[in-house]
N, CA, C and O atoms as a GROMACS GRO file, in nm:
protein
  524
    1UNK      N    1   3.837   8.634  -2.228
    1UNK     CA    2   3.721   8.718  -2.236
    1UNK      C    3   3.594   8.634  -2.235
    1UNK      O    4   3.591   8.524  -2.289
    2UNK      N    5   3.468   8.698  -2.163
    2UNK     CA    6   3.340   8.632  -2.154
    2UNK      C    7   3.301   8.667  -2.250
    2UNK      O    8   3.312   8.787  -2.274
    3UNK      N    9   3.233   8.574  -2.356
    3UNK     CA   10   3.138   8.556  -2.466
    3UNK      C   11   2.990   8.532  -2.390
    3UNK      O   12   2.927   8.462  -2.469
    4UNK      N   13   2.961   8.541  -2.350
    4UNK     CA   14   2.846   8.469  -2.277
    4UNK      C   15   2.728   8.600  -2.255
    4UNK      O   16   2.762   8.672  -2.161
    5UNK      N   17   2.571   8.652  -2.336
    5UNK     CA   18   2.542   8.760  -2.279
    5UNK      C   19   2.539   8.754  -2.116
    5UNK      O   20   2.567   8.641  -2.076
    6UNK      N   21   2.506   8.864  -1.992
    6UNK     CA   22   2.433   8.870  -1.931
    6UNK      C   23   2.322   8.833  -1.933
    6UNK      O   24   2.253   8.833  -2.035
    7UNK      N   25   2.275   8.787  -1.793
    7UNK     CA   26   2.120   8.805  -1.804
    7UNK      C   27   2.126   8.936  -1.704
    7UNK      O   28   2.205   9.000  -1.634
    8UNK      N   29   1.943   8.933  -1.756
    8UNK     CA   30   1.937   9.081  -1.678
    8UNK      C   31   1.863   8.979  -1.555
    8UNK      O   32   1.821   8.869  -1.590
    9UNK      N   33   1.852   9.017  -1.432
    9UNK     CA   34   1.791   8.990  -1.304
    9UNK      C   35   1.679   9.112  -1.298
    9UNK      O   36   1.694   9.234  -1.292
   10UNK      N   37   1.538   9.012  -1.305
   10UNK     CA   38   1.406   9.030  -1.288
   10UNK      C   39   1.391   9.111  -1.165
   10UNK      O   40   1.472   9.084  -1.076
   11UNK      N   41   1.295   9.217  -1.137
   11UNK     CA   42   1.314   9.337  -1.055
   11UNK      C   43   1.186   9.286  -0.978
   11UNK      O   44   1.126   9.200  -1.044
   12UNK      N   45   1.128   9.315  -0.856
   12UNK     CA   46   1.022   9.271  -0.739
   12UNK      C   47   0.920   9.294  -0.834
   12UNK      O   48   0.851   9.196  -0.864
   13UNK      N   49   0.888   9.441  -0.905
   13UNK     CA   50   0.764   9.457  -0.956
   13UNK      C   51   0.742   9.331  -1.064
   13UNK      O   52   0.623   9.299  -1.066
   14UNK      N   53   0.802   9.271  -1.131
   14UNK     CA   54   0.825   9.190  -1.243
   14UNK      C   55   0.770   9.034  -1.192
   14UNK      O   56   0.705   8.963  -1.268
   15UNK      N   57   0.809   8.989  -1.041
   15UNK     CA   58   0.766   8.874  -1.006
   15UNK      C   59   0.609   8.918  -0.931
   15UNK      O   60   0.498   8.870  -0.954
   16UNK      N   61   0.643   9.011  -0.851
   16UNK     CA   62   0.530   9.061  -0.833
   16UNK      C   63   0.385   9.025  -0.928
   16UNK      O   64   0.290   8.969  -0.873
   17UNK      N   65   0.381   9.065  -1.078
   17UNK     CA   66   0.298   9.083  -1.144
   17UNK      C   67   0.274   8.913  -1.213
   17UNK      O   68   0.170   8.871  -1.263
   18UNK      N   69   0.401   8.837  -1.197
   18UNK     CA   70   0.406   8.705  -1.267
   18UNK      C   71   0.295   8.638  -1.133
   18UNK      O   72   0.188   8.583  -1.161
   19UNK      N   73   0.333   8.651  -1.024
   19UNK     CA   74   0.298   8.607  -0.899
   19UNK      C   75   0.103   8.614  -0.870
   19UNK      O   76   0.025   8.530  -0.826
   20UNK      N   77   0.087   8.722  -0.908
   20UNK     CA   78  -0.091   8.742  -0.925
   20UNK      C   79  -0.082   8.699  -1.030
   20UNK      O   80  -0.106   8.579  -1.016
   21UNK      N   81  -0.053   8.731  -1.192
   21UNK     CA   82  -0.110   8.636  -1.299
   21UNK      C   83  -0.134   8.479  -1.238
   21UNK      O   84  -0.241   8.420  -1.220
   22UNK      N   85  -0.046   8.451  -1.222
   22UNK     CA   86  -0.027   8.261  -1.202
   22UNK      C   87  -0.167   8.246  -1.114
   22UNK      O   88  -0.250   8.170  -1.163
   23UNK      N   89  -0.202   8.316  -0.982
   23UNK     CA   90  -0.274   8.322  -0.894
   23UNK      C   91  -0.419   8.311  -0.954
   23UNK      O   92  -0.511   8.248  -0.902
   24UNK      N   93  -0.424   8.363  -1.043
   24UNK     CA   94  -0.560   8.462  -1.104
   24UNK      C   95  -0.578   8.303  -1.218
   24UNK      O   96  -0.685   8.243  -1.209
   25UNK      N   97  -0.509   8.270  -1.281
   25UNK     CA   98  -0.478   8.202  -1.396
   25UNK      C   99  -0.544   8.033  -1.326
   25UNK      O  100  -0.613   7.945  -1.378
   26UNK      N  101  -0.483   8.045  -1.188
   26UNK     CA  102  -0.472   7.884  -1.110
   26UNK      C  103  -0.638   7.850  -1.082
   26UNK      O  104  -0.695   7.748  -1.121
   27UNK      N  105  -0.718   7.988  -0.986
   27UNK     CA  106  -0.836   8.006  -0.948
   27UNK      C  107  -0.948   7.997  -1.057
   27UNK      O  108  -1.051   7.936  -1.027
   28UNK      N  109  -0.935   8.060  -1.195
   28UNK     CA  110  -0.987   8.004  -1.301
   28UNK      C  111  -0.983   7.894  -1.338
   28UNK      O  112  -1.091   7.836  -1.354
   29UNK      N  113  -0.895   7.844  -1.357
   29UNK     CA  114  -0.893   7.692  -1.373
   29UNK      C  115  -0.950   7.638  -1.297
   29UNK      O  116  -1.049   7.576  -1.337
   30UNK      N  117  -0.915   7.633  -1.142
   30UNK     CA  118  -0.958   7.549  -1.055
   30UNK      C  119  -1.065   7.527  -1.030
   30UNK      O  120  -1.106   7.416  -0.996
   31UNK      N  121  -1.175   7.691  -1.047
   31UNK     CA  122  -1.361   7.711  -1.046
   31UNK      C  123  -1.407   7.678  -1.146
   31UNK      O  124  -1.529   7.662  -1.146
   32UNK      N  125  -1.315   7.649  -1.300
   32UNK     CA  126  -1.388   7.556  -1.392
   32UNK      C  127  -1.399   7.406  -1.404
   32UNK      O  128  -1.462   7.312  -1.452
   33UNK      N  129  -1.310   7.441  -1.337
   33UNK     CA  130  -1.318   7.241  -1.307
   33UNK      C  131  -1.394   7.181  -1.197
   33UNK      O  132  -1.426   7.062  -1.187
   34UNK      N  133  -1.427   7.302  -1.094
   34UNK     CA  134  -1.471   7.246  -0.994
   34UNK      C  135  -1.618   7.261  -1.046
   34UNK      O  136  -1.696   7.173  -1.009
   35UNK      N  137  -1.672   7.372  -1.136
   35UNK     CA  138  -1.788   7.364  -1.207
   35UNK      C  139  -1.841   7.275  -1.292
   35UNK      O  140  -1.961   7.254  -1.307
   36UNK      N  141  -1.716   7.200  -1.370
   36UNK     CA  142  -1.750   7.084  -1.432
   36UNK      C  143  -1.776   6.962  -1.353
   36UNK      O  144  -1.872   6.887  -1.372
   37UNK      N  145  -1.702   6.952  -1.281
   37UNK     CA  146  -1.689   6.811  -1.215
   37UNK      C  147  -1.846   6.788  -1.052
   37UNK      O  148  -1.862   6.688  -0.981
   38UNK      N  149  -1.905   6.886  -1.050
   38UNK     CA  150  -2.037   6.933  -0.973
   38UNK      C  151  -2.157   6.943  -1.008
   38UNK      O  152  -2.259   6.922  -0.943
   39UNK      N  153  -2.135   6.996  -1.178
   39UNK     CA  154  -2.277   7.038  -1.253
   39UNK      C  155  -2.362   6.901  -1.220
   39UNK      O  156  -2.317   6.789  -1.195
   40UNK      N  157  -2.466   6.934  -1.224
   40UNK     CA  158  -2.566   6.852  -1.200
   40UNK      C  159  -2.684   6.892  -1.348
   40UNK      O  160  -2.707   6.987  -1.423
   41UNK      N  161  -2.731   6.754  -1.325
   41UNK     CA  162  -2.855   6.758  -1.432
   41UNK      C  163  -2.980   6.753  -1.395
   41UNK      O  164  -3.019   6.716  -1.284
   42UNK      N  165  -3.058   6.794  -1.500
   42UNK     CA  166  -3.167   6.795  -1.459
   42UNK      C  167  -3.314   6.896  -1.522
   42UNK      O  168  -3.241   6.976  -1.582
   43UNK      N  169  -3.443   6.944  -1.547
   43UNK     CA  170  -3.496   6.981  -1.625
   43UNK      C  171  -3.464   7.128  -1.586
   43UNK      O  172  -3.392   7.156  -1.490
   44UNK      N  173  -3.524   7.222  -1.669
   44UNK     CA  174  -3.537   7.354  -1.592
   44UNK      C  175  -3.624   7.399  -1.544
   44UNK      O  176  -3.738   7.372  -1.583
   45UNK      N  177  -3.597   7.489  -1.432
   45UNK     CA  178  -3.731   7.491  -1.324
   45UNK      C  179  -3.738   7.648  -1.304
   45UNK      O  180  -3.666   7.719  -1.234
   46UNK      N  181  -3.856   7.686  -1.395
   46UNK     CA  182  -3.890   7.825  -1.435
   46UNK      C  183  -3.970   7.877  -1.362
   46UNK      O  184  -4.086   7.834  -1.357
   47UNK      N  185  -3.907   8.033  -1.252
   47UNK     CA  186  -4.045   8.067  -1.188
   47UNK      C  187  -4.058   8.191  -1.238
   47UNK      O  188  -3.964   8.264  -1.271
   48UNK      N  189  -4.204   8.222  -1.246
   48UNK     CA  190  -4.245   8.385  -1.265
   48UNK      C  191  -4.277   8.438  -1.157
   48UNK      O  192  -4.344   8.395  -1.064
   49UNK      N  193  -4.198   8.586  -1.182
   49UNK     CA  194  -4.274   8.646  -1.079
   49UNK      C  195  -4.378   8.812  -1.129
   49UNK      O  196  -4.354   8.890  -1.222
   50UNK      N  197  -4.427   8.815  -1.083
   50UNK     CA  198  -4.515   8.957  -1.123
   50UNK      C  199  -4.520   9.071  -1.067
   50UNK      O  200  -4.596   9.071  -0.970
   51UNK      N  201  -4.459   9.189  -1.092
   51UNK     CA  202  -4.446   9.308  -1.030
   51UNK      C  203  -4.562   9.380  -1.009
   51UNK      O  204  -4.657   9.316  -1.054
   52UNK      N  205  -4.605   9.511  -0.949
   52UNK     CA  206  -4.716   9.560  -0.935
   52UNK      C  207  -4.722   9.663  -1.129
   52UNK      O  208  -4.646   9.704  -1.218
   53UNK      N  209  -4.829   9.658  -1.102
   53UNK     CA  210  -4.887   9.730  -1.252
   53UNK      C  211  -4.847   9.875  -1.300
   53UNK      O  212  -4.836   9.956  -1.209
   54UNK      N  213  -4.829   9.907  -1.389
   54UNK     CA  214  -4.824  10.117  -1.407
   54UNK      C  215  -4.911  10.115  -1.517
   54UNK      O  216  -4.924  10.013  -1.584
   55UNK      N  217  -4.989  10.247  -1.549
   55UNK     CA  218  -5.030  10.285  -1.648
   55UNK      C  219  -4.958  10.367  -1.718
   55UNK      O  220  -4.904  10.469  -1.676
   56UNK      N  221  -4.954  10.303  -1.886
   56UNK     CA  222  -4.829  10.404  -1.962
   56UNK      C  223  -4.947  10.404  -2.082
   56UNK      O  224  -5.030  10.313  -2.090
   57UNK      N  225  -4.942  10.537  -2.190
   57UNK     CA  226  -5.033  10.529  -2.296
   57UNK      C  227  -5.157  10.418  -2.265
   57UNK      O  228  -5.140  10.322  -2.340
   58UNK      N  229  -5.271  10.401  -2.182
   58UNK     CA  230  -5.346  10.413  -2.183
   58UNK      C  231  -5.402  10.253  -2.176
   58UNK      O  232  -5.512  10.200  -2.188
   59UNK      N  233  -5.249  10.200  -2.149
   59UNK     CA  234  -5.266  10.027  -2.113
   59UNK      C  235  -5.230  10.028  -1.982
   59UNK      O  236  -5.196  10.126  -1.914
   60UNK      N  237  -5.240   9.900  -1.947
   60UNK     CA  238  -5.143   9.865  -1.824
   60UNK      C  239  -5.040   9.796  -1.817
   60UNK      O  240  -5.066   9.677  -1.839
   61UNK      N  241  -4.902   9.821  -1.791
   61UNK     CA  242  -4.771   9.759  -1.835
   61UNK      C  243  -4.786   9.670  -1.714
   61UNK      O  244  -4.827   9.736  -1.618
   62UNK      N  245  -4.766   9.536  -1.686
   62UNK     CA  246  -4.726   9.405  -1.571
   62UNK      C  247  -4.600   9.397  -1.570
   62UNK      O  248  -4.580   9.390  -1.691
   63UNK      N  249  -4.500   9.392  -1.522
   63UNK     CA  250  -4.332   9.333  -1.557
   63UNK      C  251  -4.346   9.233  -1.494
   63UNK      O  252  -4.398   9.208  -1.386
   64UNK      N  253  -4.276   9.152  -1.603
   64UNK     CA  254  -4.269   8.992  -1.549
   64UNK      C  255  -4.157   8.977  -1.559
   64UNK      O  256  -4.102   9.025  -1.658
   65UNK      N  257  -4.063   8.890  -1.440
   65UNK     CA  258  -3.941   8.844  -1.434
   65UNK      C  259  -3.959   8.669  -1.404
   65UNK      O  260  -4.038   8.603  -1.335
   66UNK      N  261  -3.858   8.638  -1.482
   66UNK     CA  262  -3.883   8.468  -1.495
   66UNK      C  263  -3.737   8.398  -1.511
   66UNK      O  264  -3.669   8.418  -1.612
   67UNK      N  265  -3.695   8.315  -1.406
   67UNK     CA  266  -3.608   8.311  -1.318
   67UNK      C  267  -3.592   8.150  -1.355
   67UNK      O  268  -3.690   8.079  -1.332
   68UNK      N  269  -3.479   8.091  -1.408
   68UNK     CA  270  -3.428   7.936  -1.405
   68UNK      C  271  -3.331   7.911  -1.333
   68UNK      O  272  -3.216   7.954  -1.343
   69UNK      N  273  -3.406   7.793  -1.207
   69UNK     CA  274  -3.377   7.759  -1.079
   69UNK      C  275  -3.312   7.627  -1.109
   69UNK      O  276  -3.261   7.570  -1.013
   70UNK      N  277  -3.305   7.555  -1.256
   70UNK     CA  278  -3.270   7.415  -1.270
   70UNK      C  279  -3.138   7.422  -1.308
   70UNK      O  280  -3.059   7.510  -1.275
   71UNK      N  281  -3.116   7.329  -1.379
   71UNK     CA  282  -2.938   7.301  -1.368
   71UNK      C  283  -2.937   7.288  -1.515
   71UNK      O  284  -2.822   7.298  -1.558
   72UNK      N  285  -3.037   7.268  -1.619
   72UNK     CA  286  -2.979   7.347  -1.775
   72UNK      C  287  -3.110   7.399  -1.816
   72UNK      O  288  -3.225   7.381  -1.775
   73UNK      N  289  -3.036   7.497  -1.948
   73UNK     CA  290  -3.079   7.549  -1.997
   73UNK      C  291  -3.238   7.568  -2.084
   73UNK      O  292  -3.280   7.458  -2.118
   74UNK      N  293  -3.326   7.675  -2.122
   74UNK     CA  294  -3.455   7.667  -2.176
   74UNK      C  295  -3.427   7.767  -2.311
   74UNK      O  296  -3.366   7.874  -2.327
   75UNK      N  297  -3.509   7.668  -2.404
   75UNK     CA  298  -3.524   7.795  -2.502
   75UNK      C  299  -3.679   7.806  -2.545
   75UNK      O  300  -3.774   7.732  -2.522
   76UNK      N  301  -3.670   7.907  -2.604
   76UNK     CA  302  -3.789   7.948  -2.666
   76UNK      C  303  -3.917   7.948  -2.546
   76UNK      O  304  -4.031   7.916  -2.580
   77UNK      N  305  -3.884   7.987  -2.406
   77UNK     CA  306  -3.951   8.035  -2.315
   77UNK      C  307  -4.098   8.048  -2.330
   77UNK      O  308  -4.106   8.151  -2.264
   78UNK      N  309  -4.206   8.028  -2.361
   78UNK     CA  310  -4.353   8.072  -2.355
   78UNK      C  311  -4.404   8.076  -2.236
   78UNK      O  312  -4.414   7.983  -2.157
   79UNK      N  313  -4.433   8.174  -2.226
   79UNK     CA  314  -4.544   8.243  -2.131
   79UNK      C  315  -4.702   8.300  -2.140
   79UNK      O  316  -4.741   8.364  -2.238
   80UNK      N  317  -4.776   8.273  -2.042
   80UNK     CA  318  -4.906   8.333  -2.073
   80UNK      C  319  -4.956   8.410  -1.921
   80UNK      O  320  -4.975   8.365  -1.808
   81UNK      N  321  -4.964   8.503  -1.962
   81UNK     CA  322  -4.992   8.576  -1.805
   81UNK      C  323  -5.189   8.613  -1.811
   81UNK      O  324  -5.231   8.674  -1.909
   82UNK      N  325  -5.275   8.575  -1.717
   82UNK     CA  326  -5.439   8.584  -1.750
   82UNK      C  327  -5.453   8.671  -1.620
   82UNK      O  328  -5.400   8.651  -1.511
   83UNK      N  329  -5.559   8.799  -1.665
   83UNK     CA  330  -5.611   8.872  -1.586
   83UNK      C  331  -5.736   8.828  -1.580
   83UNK      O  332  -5.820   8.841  -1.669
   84UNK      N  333  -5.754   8.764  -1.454
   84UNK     CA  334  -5.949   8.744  -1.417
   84UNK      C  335  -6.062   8.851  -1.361
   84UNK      O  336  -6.114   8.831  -1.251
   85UNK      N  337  -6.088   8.939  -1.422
   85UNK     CA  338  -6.168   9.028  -1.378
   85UNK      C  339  -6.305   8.964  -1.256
   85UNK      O  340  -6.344   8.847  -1.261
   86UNK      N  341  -6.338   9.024  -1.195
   86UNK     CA  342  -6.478   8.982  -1.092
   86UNK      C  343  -6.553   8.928  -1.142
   86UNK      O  344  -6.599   8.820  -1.103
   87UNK      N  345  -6.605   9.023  -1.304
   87UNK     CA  346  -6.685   8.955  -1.356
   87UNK      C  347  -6.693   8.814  -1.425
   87UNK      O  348  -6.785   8.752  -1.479
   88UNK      N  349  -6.545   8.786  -1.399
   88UNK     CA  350  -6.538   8.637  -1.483
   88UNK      C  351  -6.514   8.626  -1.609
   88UNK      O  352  -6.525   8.521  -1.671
   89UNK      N  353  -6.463   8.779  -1.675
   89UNK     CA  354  -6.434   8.789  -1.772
   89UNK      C  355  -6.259   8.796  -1.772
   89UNK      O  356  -6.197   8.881  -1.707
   90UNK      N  357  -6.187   8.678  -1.869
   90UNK     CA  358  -6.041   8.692  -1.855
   90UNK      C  359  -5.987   8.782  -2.006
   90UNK      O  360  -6.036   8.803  -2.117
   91UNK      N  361  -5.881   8.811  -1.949
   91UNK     CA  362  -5.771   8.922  -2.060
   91UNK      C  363  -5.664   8.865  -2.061
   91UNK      O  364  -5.607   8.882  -1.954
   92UNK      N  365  -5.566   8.760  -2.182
   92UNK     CA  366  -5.473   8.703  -2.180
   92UNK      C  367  -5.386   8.772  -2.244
   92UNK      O  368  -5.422   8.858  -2.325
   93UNK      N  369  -5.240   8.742  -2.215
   93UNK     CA  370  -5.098   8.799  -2.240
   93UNK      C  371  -5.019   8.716  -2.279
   93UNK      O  372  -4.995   8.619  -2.206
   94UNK      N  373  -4.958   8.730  -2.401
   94UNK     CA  374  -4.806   8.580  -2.392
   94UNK      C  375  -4.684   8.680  -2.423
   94UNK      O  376  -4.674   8.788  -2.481
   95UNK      N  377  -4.651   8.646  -2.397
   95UNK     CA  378  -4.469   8.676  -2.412
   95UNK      C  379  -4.404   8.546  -2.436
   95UNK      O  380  -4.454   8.444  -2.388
   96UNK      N  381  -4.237   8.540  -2.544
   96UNK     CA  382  -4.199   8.449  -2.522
   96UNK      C  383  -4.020   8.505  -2.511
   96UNK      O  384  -3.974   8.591  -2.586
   97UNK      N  385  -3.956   8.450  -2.426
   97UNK     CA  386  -3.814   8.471  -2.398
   97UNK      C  387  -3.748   8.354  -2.511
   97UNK      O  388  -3.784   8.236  -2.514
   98UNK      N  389  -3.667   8.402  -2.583
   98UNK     CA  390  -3.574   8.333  -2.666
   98UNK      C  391  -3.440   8.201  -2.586
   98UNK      O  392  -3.393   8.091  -2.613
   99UNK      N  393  -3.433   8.284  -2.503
   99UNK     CA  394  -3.356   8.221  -2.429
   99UNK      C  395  -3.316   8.245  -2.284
   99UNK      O  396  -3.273   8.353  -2.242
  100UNK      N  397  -3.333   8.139  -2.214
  100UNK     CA  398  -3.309   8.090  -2.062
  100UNK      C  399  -3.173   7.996  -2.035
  100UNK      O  400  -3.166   7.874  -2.051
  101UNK      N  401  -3.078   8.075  -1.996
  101UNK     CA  402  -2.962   7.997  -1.928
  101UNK      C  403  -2.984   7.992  -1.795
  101UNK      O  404  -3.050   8.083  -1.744
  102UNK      N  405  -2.920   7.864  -1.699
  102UNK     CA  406  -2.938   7.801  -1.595
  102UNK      C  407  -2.904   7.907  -1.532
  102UNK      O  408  -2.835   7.996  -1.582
  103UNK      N  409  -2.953   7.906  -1.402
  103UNK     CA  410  -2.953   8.033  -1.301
  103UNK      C  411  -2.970   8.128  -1.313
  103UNK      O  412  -2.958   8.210  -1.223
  104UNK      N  413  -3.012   8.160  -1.456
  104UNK     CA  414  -3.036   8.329  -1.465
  104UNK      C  415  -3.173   8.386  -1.492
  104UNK      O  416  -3.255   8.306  -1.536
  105UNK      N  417  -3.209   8.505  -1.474
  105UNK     CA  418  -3.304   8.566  -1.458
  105UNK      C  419  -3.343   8.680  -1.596
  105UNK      O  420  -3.267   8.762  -1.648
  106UNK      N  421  -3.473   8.653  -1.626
  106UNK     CA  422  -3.466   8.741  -1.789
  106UNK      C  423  -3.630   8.825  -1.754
  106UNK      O  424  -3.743   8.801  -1.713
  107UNK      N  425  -3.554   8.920  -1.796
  107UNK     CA  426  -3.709   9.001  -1.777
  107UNK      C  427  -3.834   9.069  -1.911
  107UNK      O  428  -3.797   9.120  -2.017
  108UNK      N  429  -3.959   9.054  -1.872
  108UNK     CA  430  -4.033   9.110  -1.977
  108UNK      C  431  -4.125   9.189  -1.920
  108UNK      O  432  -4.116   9.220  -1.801
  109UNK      N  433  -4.251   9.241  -2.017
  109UNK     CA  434  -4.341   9.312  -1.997
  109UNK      C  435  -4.486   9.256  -2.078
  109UNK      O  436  -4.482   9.218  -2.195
  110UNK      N  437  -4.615   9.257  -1.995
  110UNK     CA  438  -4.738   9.212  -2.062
  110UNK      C  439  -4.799   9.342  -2.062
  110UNK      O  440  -4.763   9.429  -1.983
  111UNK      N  441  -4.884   9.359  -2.141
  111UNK     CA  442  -4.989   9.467  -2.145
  111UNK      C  443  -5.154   9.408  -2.153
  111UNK      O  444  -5.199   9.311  -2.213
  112UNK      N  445  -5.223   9.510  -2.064
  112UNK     CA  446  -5.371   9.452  -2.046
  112UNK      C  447  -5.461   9.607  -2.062
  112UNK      O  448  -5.406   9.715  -2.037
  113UNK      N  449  -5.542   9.601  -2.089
  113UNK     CA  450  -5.707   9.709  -2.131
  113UNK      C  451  -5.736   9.722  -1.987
  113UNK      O  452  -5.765   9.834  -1.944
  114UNK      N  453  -5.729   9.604  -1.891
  114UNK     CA  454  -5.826   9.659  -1.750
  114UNK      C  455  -5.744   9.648  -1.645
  114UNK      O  456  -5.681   9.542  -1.649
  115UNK      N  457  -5.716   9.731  -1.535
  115UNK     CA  458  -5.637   9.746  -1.474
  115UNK      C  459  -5.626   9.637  -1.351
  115UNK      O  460  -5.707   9.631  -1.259
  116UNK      N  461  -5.535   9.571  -1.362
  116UNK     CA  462  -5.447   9.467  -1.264
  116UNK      C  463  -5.478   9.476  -1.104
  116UNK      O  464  -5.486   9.375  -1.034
  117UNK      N  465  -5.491   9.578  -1.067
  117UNK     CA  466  -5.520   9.612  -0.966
  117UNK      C  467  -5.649   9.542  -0.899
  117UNK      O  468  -5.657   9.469  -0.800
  118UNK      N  469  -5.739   9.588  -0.980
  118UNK     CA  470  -5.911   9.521  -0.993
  118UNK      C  471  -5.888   9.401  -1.019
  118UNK      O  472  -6.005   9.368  -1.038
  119UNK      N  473  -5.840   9.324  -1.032
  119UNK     CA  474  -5.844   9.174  -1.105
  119UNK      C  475  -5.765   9.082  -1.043
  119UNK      O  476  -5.690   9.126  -0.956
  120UNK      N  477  -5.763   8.943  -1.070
  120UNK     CA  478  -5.615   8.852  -1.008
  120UNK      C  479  -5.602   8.825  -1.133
  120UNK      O  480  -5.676   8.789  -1.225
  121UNK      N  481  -5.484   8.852  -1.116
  121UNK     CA  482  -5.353   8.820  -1.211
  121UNK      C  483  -5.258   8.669  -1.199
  121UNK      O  484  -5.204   8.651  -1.090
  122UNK      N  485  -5.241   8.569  -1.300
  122UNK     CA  486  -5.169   8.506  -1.271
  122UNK      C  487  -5.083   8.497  -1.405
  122UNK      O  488  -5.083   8.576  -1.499
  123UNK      N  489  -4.999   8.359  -1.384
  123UNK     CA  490  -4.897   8.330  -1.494
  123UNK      C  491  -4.803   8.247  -1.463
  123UNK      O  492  -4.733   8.237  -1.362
  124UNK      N  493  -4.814   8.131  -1.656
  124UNK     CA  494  -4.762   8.030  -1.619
  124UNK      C  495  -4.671   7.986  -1.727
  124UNK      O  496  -4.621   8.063  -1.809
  125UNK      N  497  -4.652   7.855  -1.723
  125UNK     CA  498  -4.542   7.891  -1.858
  125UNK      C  499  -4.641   7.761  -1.964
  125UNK      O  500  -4.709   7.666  -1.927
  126UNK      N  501  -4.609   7.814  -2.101
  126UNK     CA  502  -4.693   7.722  -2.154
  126UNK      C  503  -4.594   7.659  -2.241
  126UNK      O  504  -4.629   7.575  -2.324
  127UNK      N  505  -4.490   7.689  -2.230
  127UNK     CA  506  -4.384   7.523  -2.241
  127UNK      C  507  -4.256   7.597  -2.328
  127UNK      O  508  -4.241   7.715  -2.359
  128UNK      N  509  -4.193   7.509  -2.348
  128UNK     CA  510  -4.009   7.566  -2.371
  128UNK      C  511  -3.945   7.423  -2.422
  128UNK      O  512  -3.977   7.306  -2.399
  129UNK      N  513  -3.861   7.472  -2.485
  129UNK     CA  514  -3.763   7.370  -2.584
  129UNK      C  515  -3.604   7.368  -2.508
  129UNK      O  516  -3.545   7.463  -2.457
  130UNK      N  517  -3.568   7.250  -2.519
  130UNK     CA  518  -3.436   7.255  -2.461
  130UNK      C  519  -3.319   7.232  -2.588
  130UNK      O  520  -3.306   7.149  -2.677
  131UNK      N  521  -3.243   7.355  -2.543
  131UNK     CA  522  -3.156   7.315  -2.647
  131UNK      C  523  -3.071   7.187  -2.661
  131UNK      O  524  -3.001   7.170  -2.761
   0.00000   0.00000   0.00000
């Protein structure tokens, strides 16, 4: 008499599913390593950009999106966005983003008394900490 259990024989769906895990499992690995072994260094390279203006309650909302193009990270983001009226009279804005990871994009909002439209608008960064 056989003492010995059976095995049971693994069914298509069963390798099937082992077959994409492993797949899925290999490609992770492989794009983290290929991410490690590529990263590059270097400062971060912060751009703003400035959307057109709306009036909400009786300000003017600016959306600012500010975008890190460098290869690490920013913290504590400062920004100052200046409206120059004709007359030569300016209206300043700061915002500050907590945090900037490499390649990504973080968005805010300035508010101003005279409308954007009438004025040039600019904005720059008035400096950031690296973690």
């Amino acid at each position: 008499m056989n003492s010995e259990p059976q095995r049971e024989q693994k069914n298509w769906f069963e390798w099937l599913v082992f077959a994409i895990s492993l797949v899925l499992v290999l490609a992770l690995v492989g794009y983290l390593c290929r991410d490690i072994w590529t990263a590059r260094s270097g400062p971060p390279d912060i751009e703003i950009t400035l959307s057109p203006a709306s009036k909400r309650s009786g300000h003017y909302v600016v959306p600012v999106t500010v975008t890190n193009r460098g290869y690490e990270s920013a913290e504590a983001v400062h920004l100052e966005v200046t409206l120059k009226k004709k007359s030569g009279e300016e209206e300043r804005a700061e915002v500050e983003l907590q945090f900037l990871p490499r390649g990504s994009t973080r968005r805010a909002v300035v508010t101003f008394e005279s409308d954007p439209a009438e004025a040039e608008v600019s904005a720059r960064v008035l400096g950031h900490r690296r973690p």
